[in-house]
TITISE-757237 format. One record per residue: x, y, z of N, C-alpha, C, O, CB in turn; residue number from 1. Coordinates in Angstrom, 1 decimal, decimal comma, padded with zeros to 4 digits. Glycine has a CB too. Example, Ala and Ser with C-alpha at 12.3 -4.5 7.8 and 13.67 -1.06 7.14 Angstrom:
<recs>
+--------+--------+--------+--------+--------+--------+--------+--------+--------+--------+--------+--------+--------+--------+--------+-----+
|    npx |    npy |    npz |   capx |   capy |   capz |    cpx |    cpy |    cpz |    opx |    opy |    opz |   cbpx |   cbpy |   cbpz | pos |
+--------+--------+--------+--------+--------+--------+--------+--------+--------+--------+--------+--------+--------+--------+--------+-----+
|  013,2 | -005,7 |  007,8 |  012,3 | -004,5 |  007,8 |  013,2 | -003,3 |  007,8 |  014,2 | -003,3 |  008,5 |  011,3 | -004,5 |  009,0 |   1 |
|  012,8 | -002,2 |  007,1 |  013,7 | -001,1 |  007,1 |  012,9 |  000,0 |  007,9 |  013,4 |  001,1 |  008,0 |  014,1 | -000,6 |  005,7 |   2 |
+--------+--------+--------+--------+--------+--------+--------+--------+--------+--------+--------+--------+--------+--------+--------+-----+
</recs>
This chain:
<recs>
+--------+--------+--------+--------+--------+--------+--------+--------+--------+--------+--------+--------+--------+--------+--------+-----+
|    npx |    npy |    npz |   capx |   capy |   capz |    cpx |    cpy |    cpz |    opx |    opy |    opz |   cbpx |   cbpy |   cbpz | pos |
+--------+--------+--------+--------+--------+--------+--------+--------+--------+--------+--------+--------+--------+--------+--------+-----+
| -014,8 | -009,3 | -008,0 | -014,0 | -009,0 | -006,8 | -012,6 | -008,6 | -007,2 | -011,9 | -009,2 | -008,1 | -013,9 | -010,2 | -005,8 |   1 |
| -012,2 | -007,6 | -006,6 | -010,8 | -006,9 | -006,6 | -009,7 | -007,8 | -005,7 | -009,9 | -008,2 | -004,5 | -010,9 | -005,3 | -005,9 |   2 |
| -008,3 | -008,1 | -006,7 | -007,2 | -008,4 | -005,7 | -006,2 | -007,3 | -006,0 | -006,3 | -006,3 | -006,7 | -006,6 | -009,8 | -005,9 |   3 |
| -005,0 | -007,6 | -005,2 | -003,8 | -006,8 | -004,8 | -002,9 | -007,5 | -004,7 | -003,2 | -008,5 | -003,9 | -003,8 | -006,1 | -003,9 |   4 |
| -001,7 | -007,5 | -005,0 | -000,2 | -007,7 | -004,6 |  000,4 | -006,2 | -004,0 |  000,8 | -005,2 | -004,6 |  000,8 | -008,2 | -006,2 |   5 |
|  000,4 | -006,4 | -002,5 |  000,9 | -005,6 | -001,7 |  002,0 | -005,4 | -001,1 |  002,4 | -006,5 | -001,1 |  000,3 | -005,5 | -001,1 |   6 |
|  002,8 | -004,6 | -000,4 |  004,0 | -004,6 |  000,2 |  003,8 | -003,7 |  001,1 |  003,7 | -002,5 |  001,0 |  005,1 | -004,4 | -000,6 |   7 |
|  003,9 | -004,7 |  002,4 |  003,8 | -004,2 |  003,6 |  004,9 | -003,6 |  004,8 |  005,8 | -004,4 |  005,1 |  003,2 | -005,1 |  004,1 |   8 |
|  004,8 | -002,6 |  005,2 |  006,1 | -002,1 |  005,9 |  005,9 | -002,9 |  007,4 |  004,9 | -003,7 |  007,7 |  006,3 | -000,2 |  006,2 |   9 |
|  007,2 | -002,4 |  008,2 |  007,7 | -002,6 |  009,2 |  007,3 | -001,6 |  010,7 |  007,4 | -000,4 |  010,9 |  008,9 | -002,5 |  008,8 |  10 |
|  007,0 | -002,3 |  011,1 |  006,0 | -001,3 |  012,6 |  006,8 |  000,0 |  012,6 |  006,0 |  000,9 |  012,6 |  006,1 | -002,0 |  014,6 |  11 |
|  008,1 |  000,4 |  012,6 |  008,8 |  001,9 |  012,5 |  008,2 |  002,7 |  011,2 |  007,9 |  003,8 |  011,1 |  010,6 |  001,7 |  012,2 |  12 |
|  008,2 |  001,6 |  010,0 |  007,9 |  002,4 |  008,7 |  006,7 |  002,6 |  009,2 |  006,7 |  003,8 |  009,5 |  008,0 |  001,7 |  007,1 |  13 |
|  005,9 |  002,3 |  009,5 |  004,2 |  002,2 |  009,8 |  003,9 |  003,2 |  010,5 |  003,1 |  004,0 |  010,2 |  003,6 |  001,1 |  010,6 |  14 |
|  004,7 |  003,2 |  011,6 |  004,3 |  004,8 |  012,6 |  004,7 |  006,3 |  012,0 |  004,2 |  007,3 |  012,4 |  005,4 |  004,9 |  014,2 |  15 |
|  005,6 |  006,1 |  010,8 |  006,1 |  007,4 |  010,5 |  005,6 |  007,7 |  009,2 |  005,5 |  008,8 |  008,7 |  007,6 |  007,4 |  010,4 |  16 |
|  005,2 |  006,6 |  008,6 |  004,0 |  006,8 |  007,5 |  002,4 |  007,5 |  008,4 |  001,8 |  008,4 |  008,0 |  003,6 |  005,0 |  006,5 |  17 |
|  002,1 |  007,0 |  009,4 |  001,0 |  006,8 |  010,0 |  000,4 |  008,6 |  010,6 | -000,7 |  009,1 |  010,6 |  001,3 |  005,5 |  011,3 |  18 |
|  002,2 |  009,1 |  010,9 |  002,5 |  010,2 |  011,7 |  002,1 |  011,5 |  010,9 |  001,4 |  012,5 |  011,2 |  004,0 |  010,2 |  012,0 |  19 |
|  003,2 |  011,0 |  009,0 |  002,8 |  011,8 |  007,9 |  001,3 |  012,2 |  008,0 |  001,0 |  013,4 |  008,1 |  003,0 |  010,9 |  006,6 |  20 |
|  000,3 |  011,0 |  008,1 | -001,4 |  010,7 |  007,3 | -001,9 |  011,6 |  008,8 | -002,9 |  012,3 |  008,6 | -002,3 |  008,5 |  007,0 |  21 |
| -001,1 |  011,6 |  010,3 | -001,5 |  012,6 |  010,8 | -001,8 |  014,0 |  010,5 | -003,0 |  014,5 |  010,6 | -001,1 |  012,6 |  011,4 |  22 |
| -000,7 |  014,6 |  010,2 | -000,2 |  016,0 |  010,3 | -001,1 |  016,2 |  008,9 | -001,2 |  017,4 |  008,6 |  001,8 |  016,3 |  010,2 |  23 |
| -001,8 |  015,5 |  008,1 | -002,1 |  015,9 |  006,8 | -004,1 |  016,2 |  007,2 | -004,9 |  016,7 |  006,4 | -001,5 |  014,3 |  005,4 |  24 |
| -004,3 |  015,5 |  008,6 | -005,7 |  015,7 |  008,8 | -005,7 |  016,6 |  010,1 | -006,7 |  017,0 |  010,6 | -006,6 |  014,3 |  008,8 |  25 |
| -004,7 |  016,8 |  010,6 | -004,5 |  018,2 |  011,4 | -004,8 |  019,1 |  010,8 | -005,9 |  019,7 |  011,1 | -003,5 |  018,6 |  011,8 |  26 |
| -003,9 |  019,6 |  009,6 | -003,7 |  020,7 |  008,2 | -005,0 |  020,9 |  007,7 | -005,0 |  021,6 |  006,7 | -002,8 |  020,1 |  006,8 |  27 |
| -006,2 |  020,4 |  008,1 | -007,0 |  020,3 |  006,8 | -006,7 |  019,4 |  005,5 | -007,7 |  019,1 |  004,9 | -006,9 |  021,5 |  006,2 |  28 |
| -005,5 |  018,9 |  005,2 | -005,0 |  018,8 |  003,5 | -006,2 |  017,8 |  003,5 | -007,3 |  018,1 |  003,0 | -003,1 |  018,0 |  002,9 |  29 |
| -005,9 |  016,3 |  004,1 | -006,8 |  015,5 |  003,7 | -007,1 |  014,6 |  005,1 | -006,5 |  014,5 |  006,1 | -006,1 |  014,7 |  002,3 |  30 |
| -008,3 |  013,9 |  004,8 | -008,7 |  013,3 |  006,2 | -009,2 |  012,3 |  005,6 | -010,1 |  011,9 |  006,3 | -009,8 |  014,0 |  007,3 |  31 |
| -009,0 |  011,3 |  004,1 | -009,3 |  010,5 |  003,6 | -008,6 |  009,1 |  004,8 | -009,2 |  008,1 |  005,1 | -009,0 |  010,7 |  002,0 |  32 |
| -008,1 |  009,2 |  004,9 | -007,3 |  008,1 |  005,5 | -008,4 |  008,0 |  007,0 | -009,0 |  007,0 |  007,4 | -005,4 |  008,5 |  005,8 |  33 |
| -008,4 |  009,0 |  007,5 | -009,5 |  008,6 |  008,7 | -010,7 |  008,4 |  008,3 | -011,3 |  007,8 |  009,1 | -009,8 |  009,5 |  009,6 |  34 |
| -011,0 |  008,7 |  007,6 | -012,6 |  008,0 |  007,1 | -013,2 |  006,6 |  006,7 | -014,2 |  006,0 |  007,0 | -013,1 |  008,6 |  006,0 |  35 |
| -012,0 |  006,3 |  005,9 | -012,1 |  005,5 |  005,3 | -011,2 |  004,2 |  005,9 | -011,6 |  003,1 |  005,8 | -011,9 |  006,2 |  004,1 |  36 |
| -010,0 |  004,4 |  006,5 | -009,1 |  003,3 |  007,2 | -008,1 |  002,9 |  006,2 | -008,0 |  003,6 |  005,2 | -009,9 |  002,0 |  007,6 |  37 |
| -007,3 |  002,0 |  006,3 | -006,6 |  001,6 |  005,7 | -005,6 |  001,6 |  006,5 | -005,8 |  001,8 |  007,7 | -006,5 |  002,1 |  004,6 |  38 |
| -003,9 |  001,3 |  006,0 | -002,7 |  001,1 |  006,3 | -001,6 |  001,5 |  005,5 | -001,8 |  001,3 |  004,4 | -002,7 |  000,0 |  006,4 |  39 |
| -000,7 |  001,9 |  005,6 |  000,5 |  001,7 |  004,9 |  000,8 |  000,6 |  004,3 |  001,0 | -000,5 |  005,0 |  001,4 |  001,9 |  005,5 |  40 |
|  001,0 |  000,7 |  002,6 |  001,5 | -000,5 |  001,9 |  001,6 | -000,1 |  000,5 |  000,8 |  000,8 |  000,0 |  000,5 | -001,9 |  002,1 |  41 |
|  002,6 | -000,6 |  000,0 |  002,3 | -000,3 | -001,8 |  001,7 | -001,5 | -002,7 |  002,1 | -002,6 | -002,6 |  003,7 |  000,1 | -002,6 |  42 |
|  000,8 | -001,0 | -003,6 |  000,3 | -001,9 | -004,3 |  001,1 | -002,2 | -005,5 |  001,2 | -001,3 | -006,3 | -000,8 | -001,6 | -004,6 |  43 |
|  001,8 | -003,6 | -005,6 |  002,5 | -003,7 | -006,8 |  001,5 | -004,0 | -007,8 |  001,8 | -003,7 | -009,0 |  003,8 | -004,7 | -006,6 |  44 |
|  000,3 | -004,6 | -007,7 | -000,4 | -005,2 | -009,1 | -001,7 | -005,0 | -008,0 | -001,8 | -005,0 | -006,8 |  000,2 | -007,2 | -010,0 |  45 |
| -002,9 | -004,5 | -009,4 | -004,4 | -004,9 | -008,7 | -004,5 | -005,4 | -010,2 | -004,0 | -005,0 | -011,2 | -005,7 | -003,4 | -008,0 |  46 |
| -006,0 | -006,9 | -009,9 | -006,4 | -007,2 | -010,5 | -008,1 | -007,4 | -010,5 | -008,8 | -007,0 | -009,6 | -005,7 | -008,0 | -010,5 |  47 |
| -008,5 | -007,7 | -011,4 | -010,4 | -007,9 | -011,3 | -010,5 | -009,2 | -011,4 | -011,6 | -009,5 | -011,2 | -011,5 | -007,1 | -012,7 |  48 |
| -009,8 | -010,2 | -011,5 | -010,4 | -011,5 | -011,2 | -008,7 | -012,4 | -011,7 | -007,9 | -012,0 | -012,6 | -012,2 | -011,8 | -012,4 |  49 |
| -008,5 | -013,5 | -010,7 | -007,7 | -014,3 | -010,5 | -007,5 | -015,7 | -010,7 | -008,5 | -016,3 | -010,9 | -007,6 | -014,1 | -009,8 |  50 |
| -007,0 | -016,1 | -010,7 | -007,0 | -017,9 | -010,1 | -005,8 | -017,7 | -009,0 | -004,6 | -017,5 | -009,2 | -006,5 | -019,4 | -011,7 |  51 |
| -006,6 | -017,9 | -007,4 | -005,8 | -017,6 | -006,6 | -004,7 | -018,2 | -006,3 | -003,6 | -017,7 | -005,8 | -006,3 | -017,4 | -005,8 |  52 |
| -005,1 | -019,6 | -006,6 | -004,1 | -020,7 | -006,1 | -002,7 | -020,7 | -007,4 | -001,6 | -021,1 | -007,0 | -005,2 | -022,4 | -006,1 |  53 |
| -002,9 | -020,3 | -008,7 | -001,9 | -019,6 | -009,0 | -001,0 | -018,6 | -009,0 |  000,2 | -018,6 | -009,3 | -002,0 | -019,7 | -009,6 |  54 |
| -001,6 | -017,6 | -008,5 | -001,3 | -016,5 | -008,1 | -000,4 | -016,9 | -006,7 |  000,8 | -016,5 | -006,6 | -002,7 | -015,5 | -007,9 |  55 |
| -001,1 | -017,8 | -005,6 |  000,1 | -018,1 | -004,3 |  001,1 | -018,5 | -005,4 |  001,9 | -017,6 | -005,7 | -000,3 | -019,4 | -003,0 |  56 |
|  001,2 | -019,7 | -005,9 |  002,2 | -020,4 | -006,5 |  003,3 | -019,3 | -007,0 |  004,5 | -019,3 | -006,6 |  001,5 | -021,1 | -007,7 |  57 |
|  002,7 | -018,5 | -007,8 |  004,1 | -017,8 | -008,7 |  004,5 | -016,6 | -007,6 |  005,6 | -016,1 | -007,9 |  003,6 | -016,9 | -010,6 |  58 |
|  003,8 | -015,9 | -006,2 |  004,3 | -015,4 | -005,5 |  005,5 | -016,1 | -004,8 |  006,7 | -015,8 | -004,7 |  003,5 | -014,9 | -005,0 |  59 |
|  004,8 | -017,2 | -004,2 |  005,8 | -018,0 | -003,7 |  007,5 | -018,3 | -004,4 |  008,5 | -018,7 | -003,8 |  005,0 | -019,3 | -003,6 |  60 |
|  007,3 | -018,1 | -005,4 |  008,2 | -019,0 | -006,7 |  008,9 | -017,5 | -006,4 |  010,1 | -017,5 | -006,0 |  007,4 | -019,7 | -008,8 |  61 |
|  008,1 | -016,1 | -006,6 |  009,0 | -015,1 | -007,1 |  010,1 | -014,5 | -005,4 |  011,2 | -014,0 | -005,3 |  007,8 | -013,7 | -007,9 |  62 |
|  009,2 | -014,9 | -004,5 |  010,0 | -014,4 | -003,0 |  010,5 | -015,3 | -002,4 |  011,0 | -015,1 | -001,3 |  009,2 | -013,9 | -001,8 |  63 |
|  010,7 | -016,6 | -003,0 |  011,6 | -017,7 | -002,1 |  013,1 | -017,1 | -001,8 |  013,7 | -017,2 | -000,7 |  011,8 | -019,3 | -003,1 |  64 |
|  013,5 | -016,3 | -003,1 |  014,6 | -016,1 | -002,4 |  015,3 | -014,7 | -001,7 |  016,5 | -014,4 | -001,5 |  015,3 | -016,5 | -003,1 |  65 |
|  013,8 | -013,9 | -001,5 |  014,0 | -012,7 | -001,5 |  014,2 | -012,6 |  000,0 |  014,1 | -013,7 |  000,4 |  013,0 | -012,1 | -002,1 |  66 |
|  014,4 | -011,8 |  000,8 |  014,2 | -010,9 |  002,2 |  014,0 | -009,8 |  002,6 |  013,5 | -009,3 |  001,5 |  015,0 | -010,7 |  002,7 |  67 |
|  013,9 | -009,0 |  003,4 |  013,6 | -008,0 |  003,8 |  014,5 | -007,3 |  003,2 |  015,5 | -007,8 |  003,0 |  013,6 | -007,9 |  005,0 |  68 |
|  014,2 | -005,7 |  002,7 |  015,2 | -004,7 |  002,0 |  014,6 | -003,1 |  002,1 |  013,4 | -002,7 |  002,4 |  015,4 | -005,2 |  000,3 |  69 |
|  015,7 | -002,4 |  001,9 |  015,1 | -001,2 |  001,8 |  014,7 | -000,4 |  000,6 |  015,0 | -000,4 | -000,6 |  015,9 | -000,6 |  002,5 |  70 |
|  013,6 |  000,7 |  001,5 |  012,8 |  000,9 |  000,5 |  013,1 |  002,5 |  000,6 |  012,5 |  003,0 |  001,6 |  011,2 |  000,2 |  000,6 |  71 |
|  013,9 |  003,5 | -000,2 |  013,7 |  005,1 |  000,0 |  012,9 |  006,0 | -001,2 |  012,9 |  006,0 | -002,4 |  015,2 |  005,7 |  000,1 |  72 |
|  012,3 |  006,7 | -000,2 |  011,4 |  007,8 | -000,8 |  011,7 |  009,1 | -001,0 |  011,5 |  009,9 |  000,0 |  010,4 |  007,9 | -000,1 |  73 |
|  012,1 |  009,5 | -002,1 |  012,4 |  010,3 | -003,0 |  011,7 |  011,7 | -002,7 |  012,3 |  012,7 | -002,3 |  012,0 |  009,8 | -004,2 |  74 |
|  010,4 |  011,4 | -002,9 |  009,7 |  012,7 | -003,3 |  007,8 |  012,0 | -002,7 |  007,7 |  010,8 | -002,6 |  009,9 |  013,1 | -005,6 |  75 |
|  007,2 |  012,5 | -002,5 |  005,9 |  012,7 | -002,4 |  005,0 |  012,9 | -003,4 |  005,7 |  013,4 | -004,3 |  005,7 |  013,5 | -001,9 |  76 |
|  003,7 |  012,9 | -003,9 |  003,0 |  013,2 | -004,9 |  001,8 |  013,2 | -004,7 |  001,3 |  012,5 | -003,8 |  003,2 |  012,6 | -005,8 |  77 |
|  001,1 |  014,0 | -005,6 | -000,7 |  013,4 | -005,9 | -001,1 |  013,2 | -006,9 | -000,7 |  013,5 | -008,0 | -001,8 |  014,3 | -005,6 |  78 |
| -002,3 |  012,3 | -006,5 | -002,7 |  011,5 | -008,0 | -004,3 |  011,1 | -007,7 | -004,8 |  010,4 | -006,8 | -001,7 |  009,8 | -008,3 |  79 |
| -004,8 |  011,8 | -008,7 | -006,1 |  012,0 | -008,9 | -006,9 |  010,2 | -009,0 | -006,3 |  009,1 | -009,3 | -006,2 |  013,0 | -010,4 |  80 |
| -008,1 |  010,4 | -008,7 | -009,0 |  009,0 | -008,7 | -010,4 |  009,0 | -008,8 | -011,2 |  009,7 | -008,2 | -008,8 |  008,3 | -007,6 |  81 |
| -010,6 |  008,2 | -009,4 | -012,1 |  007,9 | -009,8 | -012,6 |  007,1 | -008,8 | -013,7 |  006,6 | -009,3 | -012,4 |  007,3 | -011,2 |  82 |
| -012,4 |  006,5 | -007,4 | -012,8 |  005,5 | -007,3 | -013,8 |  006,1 | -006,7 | -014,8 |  005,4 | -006,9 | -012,2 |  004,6 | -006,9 |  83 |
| -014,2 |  007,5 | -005,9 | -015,0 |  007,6 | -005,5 | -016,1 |  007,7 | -006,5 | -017,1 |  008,1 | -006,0 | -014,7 |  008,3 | -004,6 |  84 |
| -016,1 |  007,4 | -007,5 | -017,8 |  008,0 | -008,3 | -018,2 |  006,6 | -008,4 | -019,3 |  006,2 | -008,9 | -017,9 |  009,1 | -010,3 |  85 |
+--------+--------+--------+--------+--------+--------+--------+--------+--------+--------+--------+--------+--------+--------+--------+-----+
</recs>
């Protein structure tokens, strides 16, 4: 089984990411996001196998003192994937 360390936006970030993944299956460009589902979020780490209850532990340890912050986007990109084969 697959995990993730994710970072999740804010209902404003969400609609205007959400708005983007529109206009991109209007276009033709891509309609992966409607097929398939998903959300807005970035993946900071994927793993293939865990020990979860450490994994809470050292998240916990690393965001105790963190908060909400901002996040700006530069540029756009594509990036090729195997997951579908």
């Amino acid at each position: 089984m697959s995990f993730s360390i994710e970072v999740h936006f804010d209902e404003k970030s969400n609609l205007i990411i959400r708005n983007m993944w529109k206009k991109l299956i209007e276009r033709d460009i891509s309609d992966y996001i409607d097929q398939y589902g998903g959300f807005p979020h970035i993946a900071l780490a994927v793993f293939n196998d865990i020990d979860i209850s450490d994994m809470e532990r050292l998240i916990d340890k690393v965001v105790e003192n963190e908060s909400m912050f901002t996040i700006k986007i530069s540029s756009l990109g594509i990036f090729s994937s195997n997951e579908s084969e």
